[in-house]
Biotite code that builds the C-alpha atoms (Angstrom):
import biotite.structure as struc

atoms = struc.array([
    struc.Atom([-80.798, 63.407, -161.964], chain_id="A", res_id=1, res_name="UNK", atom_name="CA", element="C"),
    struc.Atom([-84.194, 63.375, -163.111], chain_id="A", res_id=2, res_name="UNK", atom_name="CA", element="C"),
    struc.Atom([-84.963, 60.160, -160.178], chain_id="A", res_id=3, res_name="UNK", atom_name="CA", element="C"),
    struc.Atom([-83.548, 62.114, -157.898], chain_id="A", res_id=4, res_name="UNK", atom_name="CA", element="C"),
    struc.Atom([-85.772, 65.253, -158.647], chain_id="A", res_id=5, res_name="UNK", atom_name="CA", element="C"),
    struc.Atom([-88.740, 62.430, -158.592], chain_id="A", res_id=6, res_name="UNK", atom_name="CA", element="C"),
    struc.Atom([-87.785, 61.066, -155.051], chain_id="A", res_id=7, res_name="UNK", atom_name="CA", element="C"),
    struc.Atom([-87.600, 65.049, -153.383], chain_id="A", res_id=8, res_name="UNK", atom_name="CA", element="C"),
    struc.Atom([-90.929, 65.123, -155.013], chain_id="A", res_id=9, res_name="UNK", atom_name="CA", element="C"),
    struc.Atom([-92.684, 62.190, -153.725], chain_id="A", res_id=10, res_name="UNK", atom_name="CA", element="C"),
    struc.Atom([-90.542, 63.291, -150.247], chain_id="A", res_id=11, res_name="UNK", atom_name="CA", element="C"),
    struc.Atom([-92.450, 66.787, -150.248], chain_id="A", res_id=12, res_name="UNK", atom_name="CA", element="C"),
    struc.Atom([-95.646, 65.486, -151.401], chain_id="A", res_id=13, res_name="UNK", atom_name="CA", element="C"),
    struc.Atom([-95.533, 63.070, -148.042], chain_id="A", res_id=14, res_name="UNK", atom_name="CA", element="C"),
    struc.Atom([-94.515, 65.420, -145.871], chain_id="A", res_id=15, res_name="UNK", atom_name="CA", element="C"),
    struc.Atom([-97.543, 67.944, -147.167], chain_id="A", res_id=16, res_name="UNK", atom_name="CA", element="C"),
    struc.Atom([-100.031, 64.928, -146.793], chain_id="A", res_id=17, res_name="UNK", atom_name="CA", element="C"),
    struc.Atom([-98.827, 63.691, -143.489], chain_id="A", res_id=18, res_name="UNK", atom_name="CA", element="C"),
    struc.Atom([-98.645, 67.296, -142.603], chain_id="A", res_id=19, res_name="UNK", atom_name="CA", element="C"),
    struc.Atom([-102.775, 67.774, -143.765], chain_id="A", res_id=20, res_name="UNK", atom_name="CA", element="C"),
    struc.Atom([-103.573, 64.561, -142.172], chain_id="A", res_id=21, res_name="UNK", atom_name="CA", element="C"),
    struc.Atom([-102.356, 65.700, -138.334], chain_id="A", res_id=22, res_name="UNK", atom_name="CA", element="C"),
    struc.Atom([-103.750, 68.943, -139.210], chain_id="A", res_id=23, res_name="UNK", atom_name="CA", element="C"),
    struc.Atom([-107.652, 67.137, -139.859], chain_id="A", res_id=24, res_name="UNK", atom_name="CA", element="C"),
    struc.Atom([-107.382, 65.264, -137.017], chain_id="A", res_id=25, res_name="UNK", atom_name="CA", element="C"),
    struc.Atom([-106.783, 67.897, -134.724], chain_id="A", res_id=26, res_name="UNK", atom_name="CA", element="C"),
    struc.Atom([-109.745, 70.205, -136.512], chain_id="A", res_id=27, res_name="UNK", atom_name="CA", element="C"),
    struc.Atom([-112.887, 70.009, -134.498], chain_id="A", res_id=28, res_name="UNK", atom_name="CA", element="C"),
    struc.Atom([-116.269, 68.187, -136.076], chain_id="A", res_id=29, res_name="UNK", atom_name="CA", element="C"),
    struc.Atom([-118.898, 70.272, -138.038], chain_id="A", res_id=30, res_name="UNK", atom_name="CA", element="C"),
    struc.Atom([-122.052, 70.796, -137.741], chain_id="A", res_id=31, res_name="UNK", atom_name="CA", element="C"),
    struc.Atom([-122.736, 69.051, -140.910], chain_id="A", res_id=32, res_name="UNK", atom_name="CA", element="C"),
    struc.Atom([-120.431, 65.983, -140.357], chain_id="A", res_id=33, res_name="UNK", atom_name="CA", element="C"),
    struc.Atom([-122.699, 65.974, -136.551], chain_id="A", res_id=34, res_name="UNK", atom_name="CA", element="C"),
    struc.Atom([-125.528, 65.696, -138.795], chain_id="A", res_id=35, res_name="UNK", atom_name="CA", element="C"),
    struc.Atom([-124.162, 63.375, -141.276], chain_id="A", res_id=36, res_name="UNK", atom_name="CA", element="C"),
    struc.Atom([-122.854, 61.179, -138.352], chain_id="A", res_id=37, res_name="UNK", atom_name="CA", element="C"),
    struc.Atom([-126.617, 61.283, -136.720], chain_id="A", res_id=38, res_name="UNK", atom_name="CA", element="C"),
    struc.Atom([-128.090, 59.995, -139.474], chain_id="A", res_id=39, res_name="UNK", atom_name="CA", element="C"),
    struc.Atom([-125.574, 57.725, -140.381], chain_id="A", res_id=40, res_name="UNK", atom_name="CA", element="C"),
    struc.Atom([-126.755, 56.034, -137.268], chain_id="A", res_id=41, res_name="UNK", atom_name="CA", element="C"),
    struc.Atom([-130.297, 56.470, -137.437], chain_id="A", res_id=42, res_name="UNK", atom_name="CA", element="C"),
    struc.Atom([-129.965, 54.275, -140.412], chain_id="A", res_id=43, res_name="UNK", atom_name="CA", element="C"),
    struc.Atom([-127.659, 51.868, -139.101], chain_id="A", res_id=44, res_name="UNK", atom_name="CA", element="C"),
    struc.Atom([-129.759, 51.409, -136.387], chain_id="A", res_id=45, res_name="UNK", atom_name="CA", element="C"),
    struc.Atom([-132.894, 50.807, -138.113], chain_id="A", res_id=46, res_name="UNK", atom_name="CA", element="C"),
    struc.Atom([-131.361, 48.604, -140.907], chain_id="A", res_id=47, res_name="UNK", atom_name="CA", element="C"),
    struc.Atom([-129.572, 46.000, -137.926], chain_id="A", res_id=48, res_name="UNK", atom_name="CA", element="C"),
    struc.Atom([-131.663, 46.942, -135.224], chain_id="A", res_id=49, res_name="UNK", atom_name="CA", element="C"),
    struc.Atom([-130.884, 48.266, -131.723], chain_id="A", res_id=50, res_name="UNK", atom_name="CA", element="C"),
    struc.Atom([-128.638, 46.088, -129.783], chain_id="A", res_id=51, res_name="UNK", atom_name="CA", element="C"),
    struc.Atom([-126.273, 45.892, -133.107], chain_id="A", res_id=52, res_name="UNK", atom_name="CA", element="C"),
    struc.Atom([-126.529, 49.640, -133.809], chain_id="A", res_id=53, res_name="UNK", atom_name="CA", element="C"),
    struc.Atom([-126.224, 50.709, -129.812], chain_id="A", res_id=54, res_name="UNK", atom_name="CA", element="C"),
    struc.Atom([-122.828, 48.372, -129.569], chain_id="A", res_id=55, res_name="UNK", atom_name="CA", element="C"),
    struc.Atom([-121.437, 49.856, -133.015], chain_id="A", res_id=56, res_name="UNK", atom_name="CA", element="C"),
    struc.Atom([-122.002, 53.637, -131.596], chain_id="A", res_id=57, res_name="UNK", atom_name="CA", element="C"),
    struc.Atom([-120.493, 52.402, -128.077], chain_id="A", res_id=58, res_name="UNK", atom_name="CA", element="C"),
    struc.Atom([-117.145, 50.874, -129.781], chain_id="A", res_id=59, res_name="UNK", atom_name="CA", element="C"),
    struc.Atom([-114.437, 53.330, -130.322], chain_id="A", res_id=60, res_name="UNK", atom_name="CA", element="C"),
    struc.Atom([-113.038, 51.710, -133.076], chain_id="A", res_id=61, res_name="UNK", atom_name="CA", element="C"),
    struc.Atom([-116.013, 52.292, -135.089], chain_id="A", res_id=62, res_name="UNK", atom_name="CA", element="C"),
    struc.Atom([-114.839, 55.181, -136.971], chain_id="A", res_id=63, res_name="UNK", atom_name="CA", element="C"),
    struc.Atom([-118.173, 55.427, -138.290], chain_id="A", res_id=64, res_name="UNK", atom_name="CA", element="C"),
    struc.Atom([-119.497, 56.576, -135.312], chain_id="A", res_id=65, res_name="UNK", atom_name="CA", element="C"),
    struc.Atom([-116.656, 58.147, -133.706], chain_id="A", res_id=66, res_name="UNK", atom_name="CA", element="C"),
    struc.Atom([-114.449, 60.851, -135.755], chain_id="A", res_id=67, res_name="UNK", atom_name="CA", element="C"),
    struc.Atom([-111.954, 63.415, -133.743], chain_id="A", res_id=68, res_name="UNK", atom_name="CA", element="C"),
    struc.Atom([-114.683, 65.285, -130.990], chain_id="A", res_id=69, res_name="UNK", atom_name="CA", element="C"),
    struc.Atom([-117.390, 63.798, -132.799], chain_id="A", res_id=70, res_name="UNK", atom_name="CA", element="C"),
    struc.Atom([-119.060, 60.634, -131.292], chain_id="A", res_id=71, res_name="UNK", atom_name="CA", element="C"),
    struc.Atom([-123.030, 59.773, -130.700], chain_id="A", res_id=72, res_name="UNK", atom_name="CA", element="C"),
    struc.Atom([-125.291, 59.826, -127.713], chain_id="A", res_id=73, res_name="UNK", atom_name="CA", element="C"),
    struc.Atom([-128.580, 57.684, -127.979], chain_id="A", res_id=74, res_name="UNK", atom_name="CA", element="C"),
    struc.Atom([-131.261, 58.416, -124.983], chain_id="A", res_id=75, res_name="UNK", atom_name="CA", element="C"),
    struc.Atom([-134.473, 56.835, -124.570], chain_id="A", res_id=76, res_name="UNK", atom_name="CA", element="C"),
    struc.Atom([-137.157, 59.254, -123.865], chain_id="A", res_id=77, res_name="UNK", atom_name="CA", element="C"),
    struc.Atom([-137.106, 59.029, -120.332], chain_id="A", res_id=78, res_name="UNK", atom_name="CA", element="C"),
    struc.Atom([-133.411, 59.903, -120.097], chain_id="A", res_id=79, res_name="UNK", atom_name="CA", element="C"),
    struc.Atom([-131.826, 56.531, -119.595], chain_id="A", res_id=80, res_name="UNK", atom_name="CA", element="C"),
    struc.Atom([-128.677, 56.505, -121.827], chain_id="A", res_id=81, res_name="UNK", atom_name="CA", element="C"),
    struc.Atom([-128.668, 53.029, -123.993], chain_id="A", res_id=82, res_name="UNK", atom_name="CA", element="C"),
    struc.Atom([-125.745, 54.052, -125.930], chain_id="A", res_id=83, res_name="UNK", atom_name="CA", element="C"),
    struc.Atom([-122.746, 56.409, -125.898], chain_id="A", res_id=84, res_name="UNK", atom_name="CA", element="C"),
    struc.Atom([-119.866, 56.805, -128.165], chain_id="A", res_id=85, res_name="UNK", atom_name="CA", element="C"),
    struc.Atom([-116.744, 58.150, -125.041], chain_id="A", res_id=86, res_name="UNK", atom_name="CA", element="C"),
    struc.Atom([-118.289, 56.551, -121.876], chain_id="A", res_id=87, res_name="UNK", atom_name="CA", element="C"),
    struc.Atom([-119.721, 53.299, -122.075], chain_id="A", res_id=88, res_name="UNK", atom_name="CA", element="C"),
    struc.Atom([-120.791, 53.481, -117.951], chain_id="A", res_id=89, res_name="UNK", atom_name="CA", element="C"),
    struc.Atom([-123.295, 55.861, -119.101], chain_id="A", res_id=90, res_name="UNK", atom_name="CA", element="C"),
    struc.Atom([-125.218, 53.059, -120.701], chain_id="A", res_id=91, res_name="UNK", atom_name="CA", element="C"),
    struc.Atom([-128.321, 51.746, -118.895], chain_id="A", res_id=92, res_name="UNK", atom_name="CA", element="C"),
    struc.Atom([-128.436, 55.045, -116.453], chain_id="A", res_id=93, res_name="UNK", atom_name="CA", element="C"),
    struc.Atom([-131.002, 57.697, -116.385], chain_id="A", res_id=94, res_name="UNK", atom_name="CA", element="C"),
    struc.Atom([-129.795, 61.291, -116.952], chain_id="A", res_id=95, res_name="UNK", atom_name="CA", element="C"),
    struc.Atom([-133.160, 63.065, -116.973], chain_id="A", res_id=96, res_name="UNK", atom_name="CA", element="C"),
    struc.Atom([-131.758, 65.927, -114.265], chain_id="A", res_id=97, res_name="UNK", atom_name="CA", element="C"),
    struc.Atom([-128.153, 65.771, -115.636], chain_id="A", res_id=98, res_name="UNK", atom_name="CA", element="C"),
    struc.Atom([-126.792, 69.485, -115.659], chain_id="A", res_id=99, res_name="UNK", atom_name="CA", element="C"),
    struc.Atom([-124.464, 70.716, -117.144], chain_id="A", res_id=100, res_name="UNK", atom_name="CA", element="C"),
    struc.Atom([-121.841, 73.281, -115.461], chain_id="A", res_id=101, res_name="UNK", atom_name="CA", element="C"),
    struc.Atom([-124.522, 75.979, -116.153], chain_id="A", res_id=102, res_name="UNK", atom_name="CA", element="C"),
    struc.Atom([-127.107, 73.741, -114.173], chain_id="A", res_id=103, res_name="UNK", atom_name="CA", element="C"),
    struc.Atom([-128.824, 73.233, -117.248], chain_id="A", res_id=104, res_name="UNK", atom_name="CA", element="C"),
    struc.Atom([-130.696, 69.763, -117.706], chain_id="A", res_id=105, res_name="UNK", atom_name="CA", element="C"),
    struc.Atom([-129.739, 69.655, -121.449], chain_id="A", res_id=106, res_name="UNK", atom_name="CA", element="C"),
    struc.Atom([-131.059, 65.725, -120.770], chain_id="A", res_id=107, res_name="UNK", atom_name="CA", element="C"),
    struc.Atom([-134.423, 66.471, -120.116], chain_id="A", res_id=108, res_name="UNK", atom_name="CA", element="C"),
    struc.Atom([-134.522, 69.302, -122.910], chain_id="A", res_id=109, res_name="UNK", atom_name="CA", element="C"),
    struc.Atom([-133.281, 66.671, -125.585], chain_id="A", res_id=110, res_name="UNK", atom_name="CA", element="C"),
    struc.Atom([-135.914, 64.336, -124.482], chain_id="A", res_id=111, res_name="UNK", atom_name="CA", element="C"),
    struc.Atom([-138.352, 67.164, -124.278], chain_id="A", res_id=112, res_name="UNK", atom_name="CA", element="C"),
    struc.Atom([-137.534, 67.675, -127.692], chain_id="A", res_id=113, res_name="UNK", atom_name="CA", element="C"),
    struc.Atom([-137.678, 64.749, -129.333], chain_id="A", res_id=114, res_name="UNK", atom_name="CA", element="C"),
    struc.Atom([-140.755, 64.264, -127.569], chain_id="A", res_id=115, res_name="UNK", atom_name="CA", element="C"),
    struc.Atom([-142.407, 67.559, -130.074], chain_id="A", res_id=116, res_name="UNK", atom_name="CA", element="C"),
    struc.Atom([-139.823, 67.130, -133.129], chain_id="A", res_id=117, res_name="UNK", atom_name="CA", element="C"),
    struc.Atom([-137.973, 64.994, -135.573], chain_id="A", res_id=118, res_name="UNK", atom_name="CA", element="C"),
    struc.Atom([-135.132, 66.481, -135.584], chain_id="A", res_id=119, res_name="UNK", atom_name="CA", element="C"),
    struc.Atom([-133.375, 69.866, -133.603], chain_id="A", res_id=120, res_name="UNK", atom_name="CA", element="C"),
    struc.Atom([-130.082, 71.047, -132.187], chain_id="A", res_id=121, res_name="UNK", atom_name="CA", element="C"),
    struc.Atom([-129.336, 71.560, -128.636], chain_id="A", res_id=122, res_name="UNK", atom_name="CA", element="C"),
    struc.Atom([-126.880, 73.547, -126.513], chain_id="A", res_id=123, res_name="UNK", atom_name="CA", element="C"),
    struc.Atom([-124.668, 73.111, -123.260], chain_id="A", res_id=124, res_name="UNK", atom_name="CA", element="C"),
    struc.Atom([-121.493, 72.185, -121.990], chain_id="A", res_id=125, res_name="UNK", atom_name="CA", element="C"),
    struc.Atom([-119.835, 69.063, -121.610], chain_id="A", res_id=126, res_name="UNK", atom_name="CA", element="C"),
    struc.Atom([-116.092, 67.775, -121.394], chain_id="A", res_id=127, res_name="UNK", atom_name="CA", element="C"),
    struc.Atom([-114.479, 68.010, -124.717], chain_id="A", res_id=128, res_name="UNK", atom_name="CA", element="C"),
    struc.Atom([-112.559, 64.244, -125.777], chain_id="A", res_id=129, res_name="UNK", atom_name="CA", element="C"),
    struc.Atom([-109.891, 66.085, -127.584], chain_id="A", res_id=130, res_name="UNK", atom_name="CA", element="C"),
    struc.Atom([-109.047, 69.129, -125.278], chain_id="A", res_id=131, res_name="UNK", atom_name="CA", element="C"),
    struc.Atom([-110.149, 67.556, -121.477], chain_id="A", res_id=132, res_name="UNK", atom_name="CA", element="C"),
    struc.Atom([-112.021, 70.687, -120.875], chain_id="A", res_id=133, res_name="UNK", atom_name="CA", element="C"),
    struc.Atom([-115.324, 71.778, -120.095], chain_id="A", res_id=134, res_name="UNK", atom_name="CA", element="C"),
    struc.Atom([-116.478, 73.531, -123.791], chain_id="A", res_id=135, res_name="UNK", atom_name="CA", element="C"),
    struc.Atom([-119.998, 74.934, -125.438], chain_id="A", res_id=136, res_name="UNK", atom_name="CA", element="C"),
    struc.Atom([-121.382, 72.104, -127.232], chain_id="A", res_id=137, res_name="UNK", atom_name="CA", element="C"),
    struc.Atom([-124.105, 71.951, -129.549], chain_id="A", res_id=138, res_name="UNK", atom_name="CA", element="C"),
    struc.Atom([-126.057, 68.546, -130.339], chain_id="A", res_id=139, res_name="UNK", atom_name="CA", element="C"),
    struc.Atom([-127.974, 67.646, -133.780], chain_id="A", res_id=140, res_name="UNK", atom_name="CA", element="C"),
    struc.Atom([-130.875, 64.735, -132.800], chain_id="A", res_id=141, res_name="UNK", atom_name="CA", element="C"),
    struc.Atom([-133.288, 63.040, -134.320], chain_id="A", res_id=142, res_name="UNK", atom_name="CA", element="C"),
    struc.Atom([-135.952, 61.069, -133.149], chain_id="A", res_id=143, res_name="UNK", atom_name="CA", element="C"),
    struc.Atom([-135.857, 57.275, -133.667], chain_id="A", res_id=144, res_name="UNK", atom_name="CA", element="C"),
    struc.Atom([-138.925, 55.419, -131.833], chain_id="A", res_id=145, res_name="UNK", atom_name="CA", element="C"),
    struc.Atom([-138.766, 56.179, -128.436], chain_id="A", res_id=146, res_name="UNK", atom_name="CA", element="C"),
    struc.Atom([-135.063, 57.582, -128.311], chain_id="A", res_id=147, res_name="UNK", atom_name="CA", element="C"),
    struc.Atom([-133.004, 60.521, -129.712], chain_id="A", res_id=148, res_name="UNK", atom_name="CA", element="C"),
    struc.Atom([-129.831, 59.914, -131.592], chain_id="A", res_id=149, res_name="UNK", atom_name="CA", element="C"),
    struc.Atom([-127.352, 62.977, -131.474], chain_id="A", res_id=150, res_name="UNK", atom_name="CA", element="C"),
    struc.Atom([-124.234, 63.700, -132.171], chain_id="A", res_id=151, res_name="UNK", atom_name="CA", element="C"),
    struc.Atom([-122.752, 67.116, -131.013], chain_id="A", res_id=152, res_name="UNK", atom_name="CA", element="C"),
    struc.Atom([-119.723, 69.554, -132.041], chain_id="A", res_id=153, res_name="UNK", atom_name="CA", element="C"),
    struc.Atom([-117.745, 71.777, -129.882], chain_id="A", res_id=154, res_name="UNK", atom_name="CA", element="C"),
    struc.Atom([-118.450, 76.088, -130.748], chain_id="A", res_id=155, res_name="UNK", atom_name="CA", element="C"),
    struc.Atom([-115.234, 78.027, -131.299], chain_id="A", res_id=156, res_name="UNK", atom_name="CA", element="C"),
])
């Protein structure tokens, strides 16, 4: 009897776990895990350098750099995207008078920016990974060399 009170327990304990874990993956990303994930990246990139740390934010399996809605961006100064965690074709094209639905040029105000600070957050729209829809975003980024490294979470 007292196995079989053992095995309902371990059955409801799985259940509740399994239960958490599809819960988590369906929460959105914080604001501090953005952060966290920025730098995170920032570091990664400076301890392996950039080609290394640009392909490690780029591949999705890389749960490092790519948790739920919560992937990084890396933009040189001048707009051109060298790295980005849900579309790899926007690597190696400028996106200095990118708008979002708005007609906001969040682009050019994250390289504006990181042009006058370290680090700062950002707001606009984009396509959300998890939902497929168009959704307020707001970006963390720092300033590495002559890029920005952000990482952004959806508002609710």
């Amino acid at each position: 009897m007292q196995a079989s009170k053992l095995a309902v327990a371990l059955c409801v304990a799985a259940f509740a776990g399994a239960t958490w874990a599809a819960a988590a993956a369906d929460t959105p990303a914080t604001a501090k895990e953005a952060e966290a994930m920025v730098k995170k990246g920032v570091a990664y990139i400076k301890a392996h350098g950039k080609d290394k740390g640009y392909a490690e934010i780029i591949n999705r399996d890389n749960k490092d750099f790519h948790d739920r809605d919560l992937y990084l961006a890396v933009h040189k100064l001048d707009g051109t995207c060298v790295a980005h965690g849900t579309n790899e074709k926007m690597v190696g094209k400028n996106f200095i008078e990118m708008k979002d639905i708005d007609g906001k040029e969040y682009i050019k105000e994250r390289v504006e920016l990181g042009k006058a600070k370290t680090s700062f957050y950002t707001d606009y729209k984009f396509p959300n990974p998890m939902t497929k829809k168009i959704e307020a975003k707001t970006a963390y980024c720092e300033r590495l060399d002559d890029t920005v490294v952000c990482g952004g979470v959806y508002k609710k």
